[in-house]
ZAZATI-527013 format. One record per atom (N, C-alpha, C, CB): residue number from 1; residue in one letter; atom name; x, y, z. Coordinates in nm, 4 decimals. Atoms other than C-alpha are relative to their C-alpha. Glycine has a CB too. Layout:
BEGIN
- n	res	atom	u	v	w
- NUM	A	CA	X	Y	Z
...
***
This chain:
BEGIN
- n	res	atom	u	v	w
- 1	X	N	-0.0876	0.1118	-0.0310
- 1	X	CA	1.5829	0.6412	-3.1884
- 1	X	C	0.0338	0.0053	0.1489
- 1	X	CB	0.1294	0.0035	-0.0877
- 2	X	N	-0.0097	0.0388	-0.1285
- 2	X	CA	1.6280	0.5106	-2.8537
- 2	X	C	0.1692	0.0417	0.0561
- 2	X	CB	-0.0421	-0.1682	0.0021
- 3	X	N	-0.0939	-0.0451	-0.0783
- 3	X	CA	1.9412	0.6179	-2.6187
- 3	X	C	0.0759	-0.1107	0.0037
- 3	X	CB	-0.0391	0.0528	0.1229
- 4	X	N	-0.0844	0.1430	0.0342
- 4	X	CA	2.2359	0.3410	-2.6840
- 4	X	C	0.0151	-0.0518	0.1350
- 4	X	CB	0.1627	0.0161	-0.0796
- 5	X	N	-0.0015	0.0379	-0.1279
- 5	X	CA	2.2575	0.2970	-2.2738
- 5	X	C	-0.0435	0.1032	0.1151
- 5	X	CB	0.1268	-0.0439	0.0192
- 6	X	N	0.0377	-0.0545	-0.1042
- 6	X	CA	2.1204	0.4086	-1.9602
- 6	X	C	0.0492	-0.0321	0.1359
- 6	X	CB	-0.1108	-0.0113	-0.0058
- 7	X	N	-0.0537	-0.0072	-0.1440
- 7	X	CA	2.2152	0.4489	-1.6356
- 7	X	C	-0.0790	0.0205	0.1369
- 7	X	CB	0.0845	0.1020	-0.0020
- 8	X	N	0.0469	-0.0880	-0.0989
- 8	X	CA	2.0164	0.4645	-1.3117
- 8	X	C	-0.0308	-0.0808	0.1675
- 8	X	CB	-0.1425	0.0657	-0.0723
- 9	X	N	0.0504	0.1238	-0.1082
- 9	X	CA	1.9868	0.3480	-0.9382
- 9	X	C	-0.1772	-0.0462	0.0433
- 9	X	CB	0.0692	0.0538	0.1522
- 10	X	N	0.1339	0.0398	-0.0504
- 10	X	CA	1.6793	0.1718	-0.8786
- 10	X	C	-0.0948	0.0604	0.1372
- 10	X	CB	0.0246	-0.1343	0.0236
- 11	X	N	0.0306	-0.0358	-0.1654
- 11	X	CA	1.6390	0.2790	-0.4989
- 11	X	C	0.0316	0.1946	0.0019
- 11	X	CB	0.1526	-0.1157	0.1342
- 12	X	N	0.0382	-0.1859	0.0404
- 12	X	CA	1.6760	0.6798	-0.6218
- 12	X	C	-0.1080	0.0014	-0.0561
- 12	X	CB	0.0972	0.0919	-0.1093
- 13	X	N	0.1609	-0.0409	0.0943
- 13	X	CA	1.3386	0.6213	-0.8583
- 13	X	C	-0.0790	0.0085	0.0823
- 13	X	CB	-0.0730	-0.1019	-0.1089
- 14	X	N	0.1081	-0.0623	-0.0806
- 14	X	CA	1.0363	0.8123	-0.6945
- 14	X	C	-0.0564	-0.1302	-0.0088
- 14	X	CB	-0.0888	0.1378	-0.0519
- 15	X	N	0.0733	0.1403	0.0267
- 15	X	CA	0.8343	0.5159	-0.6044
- 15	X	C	-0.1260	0.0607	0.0381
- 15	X	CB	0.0482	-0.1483	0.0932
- 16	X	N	0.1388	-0.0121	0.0127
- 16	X	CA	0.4294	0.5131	-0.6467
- 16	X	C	-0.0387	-0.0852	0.1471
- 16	X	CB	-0.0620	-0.0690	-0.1584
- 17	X	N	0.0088	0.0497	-0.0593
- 17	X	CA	0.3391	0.3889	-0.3138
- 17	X	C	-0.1564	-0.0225	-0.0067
- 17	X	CB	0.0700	0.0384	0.0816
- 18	X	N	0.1535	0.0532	0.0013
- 18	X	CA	-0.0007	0.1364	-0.3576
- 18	X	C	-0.0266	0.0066	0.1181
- 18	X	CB	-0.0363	-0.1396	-0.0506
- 19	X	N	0.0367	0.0413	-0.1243
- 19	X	CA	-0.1881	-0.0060	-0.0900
- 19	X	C	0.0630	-0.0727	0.1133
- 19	X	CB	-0.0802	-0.0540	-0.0214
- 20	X	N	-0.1040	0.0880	-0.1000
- 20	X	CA	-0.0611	-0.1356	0.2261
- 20	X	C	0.1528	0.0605	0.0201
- 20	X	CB	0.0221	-0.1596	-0.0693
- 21	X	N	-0.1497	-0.0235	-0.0048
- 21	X	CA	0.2726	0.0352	0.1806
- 21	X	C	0.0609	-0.0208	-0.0847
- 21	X	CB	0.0632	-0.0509	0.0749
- 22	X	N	-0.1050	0.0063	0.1298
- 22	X	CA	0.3980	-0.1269	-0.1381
- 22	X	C	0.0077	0.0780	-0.0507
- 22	X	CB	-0.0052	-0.0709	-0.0943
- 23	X	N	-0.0180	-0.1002	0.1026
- 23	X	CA	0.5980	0.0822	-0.3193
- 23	X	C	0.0510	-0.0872	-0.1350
- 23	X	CB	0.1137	0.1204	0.0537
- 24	X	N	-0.0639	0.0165	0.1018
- 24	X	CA	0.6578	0.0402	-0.6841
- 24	X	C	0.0805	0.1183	-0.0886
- 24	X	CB	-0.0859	-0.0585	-0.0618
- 25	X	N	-0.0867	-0.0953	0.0783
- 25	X	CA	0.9598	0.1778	-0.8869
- 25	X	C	0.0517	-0.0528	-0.0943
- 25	X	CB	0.0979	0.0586	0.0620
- 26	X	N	0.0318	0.0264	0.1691
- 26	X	CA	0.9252	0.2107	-1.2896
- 26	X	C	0.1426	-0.0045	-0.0326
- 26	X	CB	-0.0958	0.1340	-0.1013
- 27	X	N	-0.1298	-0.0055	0.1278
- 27	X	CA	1.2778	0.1084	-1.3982
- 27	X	C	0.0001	-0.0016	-0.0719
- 27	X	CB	0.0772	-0.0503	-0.0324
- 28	X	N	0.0331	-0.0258	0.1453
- 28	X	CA	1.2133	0.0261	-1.7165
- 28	X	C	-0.0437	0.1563	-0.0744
- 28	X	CB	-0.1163	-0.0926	-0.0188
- 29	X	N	0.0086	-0.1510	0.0634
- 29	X	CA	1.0336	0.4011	-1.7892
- 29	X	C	0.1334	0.0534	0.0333
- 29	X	CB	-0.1262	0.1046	0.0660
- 30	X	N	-0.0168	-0.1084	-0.0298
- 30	X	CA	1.2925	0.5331	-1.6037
- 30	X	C	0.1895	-0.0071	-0.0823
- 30	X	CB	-0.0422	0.0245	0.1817
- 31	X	N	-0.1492	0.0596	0.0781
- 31	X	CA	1.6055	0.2995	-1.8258
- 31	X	C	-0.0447	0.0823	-0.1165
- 31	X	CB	0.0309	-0.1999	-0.0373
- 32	X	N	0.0797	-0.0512	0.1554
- 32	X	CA	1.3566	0.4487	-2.1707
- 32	X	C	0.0036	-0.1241	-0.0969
- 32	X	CB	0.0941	0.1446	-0.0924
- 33	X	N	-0.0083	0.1270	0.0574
- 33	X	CA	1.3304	0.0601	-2.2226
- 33	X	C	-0.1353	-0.0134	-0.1324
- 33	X	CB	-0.0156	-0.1164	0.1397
- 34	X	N	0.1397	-0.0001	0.1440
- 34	X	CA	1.0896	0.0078	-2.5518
- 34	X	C	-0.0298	-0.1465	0.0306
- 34	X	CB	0.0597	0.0295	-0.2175
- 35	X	N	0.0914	0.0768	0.0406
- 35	X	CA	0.9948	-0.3540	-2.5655
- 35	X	C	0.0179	-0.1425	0.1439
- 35	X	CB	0.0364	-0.0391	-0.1848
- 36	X	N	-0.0137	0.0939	-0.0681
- 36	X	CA	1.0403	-0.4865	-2.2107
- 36	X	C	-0.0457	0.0876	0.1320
- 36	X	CB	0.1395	-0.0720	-0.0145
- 37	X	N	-0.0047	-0.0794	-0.1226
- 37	X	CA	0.9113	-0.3782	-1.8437
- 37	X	C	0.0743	-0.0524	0.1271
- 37	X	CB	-0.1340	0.0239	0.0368
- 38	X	N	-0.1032	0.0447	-0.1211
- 38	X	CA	1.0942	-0.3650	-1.5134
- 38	X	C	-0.0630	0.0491	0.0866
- 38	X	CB	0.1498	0.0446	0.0090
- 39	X	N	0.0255	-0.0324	-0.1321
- 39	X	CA	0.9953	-0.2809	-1.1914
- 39	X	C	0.0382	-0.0398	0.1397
- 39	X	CB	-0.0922	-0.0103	0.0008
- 40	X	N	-0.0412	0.0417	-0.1089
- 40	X	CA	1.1325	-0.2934	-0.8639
- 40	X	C	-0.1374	0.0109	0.1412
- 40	X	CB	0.1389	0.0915	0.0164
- 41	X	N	0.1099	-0.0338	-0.1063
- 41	X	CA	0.8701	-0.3362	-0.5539
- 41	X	C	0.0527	-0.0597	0.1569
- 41	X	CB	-0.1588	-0.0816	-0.0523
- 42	X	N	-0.0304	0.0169	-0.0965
- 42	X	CA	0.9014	-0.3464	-0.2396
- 42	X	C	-0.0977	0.0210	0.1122
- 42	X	CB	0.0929	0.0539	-0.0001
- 43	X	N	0.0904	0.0528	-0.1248
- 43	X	CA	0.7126	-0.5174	0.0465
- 43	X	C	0.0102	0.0184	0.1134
- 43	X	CB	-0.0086	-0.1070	0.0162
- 44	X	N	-0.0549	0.0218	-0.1538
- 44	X	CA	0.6855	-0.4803	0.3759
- 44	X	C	-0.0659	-0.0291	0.0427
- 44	X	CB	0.0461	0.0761	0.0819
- 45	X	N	0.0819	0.1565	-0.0604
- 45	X	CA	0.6245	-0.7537	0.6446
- 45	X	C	-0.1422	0.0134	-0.0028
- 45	X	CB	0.0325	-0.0448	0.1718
- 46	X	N	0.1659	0.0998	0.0101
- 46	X	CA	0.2884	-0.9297	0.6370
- 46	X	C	-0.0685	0.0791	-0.1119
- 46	X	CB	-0.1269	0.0048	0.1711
- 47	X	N	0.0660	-0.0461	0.1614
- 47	X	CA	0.2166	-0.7446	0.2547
- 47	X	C	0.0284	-0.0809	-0.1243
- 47	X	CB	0.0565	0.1445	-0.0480
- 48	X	N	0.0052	0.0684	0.1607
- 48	X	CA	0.1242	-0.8987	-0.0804
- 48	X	C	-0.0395	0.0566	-0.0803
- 48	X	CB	-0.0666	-0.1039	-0.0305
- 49	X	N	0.1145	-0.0415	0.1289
- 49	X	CA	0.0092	-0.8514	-0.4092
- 49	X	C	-0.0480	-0.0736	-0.0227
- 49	X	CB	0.0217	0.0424	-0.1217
- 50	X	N	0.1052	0.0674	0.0339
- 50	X	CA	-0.2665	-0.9370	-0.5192
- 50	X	C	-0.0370	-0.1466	-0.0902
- 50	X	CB	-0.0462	0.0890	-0.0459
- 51	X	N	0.0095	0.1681	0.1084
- 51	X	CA	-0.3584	-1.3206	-0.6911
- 51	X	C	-0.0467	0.1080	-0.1047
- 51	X	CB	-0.1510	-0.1776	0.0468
- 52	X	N	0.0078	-0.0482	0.1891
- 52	X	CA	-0.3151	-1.2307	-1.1165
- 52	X	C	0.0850	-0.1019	-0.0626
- 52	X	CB	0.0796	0.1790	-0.0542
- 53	X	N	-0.1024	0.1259	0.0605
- 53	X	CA	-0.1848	-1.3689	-1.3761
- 53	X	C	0.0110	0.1068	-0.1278
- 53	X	CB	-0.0791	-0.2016	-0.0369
- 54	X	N	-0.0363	-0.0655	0.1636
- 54	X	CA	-0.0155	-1.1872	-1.7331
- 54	X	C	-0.0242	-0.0854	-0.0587
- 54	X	CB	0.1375	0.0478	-0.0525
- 55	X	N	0.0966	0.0618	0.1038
- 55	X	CA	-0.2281	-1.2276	-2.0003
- 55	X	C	0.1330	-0.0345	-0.0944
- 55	X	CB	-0.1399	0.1172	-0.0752
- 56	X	N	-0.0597	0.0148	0.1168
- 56	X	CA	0.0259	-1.1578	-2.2368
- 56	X	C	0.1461	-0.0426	0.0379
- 56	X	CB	-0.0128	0.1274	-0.0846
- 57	X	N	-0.1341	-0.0478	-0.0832
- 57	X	CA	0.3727	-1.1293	-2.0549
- 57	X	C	0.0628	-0.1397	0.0797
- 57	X	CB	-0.0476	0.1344	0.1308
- 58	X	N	-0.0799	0.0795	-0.1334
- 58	X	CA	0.6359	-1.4022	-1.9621
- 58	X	C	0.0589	0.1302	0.0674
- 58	X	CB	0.1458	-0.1300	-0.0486
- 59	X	N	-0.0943	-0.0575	-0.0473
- 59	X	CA	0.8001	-1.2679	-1.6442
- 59	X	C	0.0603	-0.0876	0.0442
- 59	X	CB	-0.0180	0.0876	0.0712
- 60	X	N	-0.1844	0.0593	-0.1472
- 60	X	CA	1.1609	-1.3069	-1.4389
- 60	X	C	-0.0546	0.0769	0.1157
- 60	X	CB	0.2402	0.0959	-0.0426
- 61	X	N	0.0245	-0.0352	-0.1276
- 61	X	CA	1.0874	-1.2526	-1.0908
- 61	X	C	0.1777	-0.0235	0.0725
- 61	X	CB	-0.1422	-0.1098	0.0663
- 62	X	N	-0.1640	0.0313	-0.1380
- 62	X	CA	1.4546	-1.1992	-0.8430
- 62	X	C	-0.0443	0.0594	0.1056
- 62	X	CB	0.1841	0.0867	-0.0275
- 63	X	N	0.0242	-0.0352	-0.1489
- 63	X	CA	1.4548	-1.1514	-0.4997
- 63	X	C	0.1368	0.1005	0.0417
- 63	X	CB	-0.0090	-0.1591	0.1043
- 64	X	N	-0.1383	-0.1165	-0.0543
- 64	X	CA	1.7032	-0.8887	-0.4178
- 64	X	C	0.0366	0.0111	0.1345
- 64	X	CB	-0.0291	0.1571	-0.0260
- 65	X	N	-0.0872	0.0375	-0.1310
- 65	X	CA	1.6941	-0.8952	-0.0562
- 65	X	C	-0.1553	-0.0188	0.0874
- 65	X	CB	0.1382	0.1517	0.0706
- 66	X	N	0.0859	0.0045	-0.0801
- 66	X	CA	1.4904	-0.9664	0.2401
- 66	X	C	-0.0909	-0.1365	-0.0172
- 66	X	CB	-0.0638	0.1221	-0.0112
- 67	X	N	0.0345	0.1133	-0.0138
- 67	X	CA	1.4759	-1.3396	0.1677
- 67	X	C	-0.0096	-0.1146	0.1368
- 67	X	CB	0.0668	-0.0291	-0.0828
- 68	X	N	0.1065	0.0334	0.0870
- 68	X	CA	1.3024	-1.6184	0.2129
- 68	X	C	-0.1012	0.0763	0.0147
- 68	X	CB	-0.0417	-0.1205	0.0096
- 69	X	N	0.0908	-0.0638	-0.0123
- 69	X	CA	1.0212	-1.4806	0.0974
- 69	X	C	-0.0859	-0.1222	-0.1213
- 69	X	CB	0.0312	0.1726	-0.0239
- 70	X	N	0.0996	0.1409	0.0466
- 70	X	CA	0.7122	-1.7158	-0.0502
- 70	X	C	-0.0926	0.0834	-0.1527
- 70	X	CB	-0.1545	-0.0617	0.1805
- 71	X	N	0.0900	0.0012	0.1068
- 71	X	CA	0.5135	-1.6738	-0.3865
- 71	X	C	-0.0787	-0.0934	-0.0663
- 71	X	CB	0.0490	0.0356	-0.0732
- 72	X	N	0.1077	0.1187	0.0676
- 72	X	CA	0.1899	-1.8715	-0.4379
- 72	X	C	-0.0448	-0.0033	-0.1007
- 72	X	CB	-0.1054	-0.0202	0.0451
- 73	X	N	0.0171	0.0420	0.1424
- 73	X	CA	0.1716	-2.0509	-0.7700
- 73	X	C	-0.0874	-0.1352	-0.0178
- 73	X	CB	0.1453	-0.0215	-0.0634
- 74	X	N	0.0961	0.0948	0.0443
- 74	X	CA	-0.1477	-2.2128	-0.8779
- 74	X	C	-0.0367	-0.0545	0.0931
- 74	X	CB	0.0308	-0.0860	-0.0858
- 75	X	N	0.0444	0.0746	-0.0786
- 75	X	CA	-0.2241	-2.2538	-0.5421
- 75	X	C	0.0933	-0.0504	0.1180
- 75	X	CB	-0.0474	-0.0883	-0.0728
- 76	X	N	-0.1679	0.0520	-0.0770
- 76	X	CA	0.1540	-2.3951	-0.4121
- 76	X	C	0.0508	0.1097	0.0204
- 76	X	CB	0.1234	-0.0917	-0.0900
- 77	X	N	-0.0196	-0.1161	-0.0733
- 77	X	CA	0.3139	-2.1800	-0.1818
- 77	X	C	0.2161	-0.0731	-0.0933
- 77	X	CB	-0.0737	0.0026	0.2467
- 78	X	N	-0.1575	0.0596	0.0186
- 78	X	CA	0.7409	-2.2074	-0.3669
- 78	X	C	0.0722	0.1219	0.1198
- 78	X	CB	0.0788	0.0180	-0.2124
- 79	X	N	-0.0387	-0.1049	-0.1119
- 79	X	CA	1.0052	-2.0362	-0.1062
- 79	X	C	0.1071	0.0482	-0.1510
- 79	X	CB	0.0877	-0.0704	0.1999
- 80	X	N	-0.0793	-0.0378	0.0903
- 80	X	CA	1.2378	-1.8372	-0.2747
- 80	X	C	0.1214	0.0818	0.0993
- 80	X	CB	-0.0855	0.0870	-0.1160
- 81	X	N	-0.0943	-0.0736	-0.0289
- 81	X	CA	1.5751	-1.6958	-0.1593
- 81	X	C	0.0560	0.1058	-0.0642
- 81	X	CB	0.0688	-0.0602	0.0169
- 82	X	N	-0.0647	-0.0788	0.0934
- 82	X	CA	1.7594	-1.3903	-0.2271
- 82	X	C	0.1383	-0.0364	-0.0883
- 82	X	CB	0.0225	0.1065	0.0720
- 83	X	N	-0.1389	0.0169	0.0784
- 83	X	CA	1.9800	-1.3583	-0.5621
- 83	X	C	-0.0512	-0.1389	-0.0560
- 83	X	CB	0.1645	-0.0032	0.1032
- 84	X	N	0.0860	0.0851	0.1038
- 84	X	CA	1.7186	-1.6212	-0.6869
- 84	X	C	-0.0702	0.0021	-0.0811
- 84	X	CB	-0.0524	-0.0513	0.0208
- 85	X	N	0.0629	-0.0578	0.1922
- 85	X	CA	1.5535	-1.5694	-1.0503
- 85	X	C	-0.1203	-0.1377	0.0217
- 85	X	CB	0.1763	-0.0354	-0.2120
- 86	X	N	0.0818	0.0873	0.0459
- 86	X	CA	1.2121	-1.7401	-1.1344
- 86	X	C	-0.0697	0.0599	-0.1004
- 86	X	CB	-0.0759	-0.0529	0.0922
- 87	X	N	0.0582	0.0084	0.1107
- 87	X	CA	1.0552	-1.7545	-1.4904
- 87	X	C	-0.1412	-0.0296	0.0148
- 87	X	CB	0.0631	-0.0848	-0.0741
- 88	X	N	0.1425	0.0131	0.0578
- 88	X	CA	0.6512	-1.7450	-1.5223
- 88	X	C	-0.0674	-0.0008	-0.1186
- 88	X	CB	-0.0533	0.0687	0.0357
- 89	X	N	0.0717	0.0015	0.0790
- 89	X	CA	0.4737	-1.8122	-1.8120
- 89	X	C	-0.1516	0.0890	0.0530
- 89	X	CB	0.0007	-0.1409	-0.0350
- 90	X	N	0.0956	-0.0228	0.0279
- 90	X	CA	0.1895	-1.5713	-1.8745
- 90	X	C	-0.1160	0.0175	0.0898
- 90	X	CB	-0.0064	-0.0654	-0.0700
- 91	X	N	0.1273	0.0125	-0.0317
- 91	X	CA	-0.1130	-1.7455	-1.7774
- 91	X	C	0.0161	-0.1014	0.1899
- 91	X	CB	-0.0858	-0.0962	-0.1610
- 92	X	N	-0.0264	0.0539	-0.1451
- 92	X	CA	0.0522	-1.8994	-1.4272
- 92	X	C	-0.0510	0.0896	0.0825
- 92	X	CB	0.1441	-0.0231	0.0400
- 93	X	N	0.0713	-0.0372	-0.1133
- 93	X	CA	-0.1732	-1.8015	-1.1484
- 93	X	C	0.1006	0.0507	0.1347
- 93	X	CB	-0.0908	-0.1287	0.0344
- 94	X	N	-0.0769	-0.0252	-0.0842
- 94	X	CA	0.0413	-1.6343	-0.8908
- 94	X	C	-0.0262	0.1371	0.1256
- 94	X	CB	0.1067	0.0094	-0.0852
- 95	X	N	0.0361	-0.1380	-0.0817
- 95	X	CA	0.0528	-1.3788	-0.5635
- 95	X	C	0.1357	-0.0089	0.1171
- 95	X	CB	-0.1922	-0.0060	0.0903
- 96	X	N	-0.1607	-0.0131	-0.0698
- 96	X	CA	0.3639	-1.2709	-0.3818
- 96	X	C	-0.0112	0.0765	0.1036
- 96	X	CB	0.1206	0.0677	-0.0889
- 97	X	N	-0.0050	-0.0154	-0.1542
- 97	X	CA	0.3775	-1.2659	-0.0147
- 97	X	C	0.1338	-0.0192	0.0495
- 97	X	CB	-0.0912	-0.0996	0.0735
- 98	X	N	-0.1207	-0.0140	-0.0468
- 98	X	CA	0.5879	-1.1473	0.2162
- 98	X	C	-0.0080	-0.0416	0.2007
- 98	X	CB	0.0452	0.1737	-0.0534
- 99	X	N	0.0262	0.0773	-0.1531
- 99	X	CA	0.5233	-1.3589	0.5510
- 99	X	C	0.1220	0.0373	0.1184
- 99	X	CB	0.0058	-0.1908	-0.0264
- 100	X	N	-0.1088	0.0125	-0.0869
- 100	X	CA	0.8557	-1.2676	0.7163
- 100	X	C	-0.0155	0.1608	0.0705
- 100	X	CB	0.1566	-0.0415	-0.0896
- 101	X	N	0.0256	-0.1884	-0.0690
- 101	X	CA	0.9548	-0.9174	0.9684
- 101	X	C	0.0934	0.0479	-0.0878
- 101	X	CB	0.0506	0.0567	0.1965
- 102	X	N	-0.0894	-0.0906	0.1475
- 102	X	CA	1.1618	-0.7936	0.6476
- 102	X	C	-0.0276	0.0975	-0.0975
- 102	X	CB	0.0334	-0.0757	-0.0965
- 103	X	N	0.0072	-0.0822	0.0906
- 103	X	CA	1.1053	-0.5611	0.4113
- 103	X	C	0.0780	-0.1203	-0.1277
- 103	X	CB	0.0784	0.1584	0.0499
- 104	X	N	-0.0489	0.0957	0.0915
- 104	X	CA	1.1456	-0.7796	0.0859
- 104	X	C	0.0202	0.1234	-0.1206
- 104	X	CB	-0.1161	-0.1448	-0.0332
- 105	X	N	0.0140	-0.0728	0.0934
- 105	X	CA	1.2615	-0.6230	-0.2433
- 105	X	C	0.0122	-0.0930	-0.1261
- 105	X	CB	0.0895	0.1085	0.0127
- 106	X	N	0.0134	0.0728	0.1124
- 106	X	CA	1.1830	-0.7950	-0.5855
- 106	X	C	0.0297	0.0837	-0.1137
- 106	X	CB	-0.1266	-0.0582	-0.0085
- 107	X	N	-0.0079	-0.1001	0.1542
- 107	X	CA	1.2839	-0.6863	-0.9630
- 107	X	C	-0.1247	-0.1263	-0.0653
- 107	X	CB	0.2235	0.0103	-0.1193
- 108	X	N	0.1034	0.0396	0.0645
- 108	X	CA	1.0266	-0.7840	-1.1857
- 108	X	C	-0.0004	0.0591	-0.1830
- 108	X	CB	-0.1231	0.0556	0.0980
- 109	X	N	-0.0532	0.0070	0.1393
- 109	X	CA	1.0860	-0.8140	-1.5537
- 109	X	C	-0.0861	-0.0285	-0.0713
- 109	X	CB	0.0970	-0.0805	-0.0283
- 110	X	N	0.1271	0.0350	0.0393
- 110	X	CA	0.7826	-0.8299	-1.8061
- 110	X	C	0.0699	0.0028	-0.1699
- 110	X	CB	-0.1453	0.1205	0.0574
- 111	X	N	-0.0289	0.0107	0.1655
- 111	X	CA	0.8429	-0.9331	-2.1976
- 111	X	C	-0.1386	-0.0513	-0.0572
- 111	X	CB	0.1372	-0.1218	-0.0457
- 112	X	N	-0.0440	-0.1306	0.0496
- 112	X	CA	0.6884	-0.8023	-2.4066
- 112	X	C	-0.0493	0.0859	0.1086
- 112	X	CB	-0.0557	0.0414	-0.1464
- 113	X	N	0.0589	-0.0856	-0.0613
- 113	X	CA	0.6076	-0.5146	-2.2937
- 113	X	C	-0.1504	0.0372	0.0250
- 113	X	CB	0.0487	0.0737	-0.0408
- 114	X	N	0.1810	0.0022	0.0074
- 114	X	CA	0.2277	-0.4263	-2.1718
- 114	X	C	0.0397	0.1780	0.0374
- 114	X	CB	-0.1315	-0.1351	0.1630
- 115	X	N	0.0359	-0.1053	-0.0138
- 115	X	CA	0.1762	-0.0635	-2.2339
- 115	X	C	-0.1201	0.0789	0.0884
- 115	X	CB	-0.0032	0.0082	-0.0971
- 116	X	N	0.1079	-0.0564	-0.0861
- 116	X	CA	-0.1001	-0.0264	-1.9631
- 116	X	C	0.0788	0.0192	0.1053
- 116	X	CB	-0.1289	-0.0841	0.0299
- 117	X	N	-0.0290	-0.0087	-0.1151
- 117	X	CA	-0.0812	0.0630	-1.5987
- 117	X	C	0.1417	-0.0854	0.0024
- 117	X	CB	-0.1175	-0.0436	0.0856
- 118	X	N	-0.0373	0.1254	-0.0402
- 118	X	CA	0.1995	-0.0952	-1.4436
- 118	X	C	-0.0187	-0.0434	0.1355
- 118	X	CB	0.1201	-0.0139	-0.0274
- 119	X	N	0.0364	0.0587	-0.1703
- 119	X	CA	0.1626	-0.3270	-1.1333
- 119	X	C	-0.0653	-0.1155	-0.0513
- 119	X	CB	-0.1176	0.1049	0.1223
- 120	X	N	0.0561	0.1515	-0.0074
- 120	X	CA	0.0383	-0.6878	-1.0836
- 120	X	C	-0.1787	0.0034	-0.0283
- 120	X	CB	0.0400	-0.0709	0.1784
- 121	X	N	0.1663	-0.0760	0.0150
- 121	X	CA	-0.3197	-0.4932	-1.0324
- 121	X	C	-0.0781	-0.0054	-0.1625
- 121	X	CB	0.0202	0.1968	0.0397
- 122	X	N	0.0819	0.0074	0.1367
- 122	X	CA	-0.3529	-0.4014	-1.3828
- 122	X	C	0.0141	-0.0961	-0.1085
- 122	X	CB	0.0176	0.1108	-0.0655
- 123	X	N	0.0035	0.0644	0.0955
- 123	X	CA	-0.2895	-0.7235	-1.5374
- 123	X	C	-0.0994	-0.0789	0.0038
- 123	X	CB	0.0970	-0.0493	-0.0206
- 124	X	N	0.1062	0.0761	-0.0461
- 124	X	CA	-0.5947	-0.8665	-1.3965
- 124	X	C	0.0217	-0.1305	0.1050
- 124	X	CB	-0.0605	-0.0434	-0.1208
- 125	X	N	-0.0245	0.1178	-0.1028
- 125	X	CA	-0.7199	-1.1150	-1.1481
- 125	X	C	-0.0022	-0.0819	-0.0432
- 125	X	CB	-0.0636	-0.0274	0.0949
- 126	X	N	0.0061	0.1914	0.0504
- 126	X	CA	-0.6591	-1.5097	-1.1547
- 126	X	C	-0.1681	-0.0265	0.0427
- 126	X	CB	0.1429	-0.1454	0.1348
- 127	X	N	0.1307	0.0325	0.0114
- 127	X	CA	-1.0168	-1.6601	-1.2109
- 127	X	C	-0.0121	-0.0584	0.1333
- 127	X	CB	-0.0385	-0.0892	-0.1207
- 128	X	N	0.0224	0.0828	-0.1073
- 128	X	CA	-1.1442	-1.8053	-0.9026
- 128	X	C	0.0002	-0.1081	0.0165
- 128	X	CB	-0.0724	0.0092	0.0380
- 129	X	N	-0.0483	0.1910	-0.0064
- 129	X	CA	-1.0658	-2.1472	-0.7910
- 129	X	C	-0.1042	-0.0305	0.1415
- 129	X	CB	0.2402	-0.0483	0.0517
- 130	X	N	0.0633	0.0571	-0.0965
- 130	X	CA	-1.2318	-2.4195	-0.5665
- 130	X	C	-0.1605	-0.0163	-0.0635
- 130	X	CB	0.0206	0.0900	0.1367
- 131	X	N	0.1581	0.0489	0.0260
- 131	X	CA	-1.5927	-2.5350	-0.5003
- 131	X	C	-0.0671	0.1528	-0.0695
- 131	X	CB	-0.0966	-0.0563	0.1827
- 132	X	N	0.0923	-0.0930	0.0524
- 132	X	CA	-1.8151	-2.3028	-0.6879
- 132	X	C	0.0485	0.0945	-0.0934
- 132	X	CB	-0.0570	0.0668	0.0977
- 133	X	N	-0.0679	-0.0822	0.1135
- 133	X	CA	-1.5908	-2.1334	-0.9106
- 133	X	C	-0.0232	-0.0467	-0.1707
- 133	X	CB	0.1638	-0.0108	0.0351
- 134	X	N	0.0404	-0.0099	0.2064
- 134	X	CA	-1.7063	-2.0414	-1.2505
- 134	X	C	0.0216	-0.0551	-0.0993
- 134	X	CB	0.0374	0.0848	-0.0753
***
């Protein structure tokens, strides 16, 4: 049986630092969340992640600080400010850039849960778009 509450600061969790500098930090493992993921990441200037899309997984995307900061959806660049929440469905094509001299920090919220890797990486890429695409 699961732990009735947890406690922990986000910005104390060891973060996995990918490519480019992003670091990601597993809140969710590190709350002992069962049927939801979290992650905090954090960008710095002129870094993105990669165009994907969750197969399975609505997420909440917030901007915690180091707004505006831009996330291209389906192509459309939306701005987003900090202490602003956005909802994705799934199969929405998306890649989150950080165009500004800031250090951006995002929470990232995944339902259900995807028991693989975590990161934008392992949910796969968005199919290719434009002339000649598959």
């Amino acid at each position: 049986m699961p732990e009735r509450f947890a406690l922990v600061d986000p910005l104390g969790l060891l973060g996995v630092e990918r490519s480019g500098g992003i670091t990601l930090r597993d809140l969710g493992g590190a709350l002992g969340a069962q049927g939801l993921a979290a992650c905090v990441w954090q960008l710095p200037p002129g870094r993105e992640l990669p165009d994907h899309r969750h197969h399975a997984q609505e997420v909440l995307y917030a901007l915690l600080s180091g707004g505006p900061q831009e996330i291209l959806l389906e192509g459309e660049v939306l701005l987003v400010r900090d202490g602003e929440w956005l909802r994705l469905a799934g199969e929405t094509a998306r890649r989150i850039q950080n165009r500004s001299d800031r250090e951006a920090v995002w929470l990232a919220i995944e339902v259900p849960r995807d028991d693989g890797p975590r990161g934008a990486a392992a949910t796969g890429p968005a199919p290719a778009r434009g002339p000649g695409a598959g």
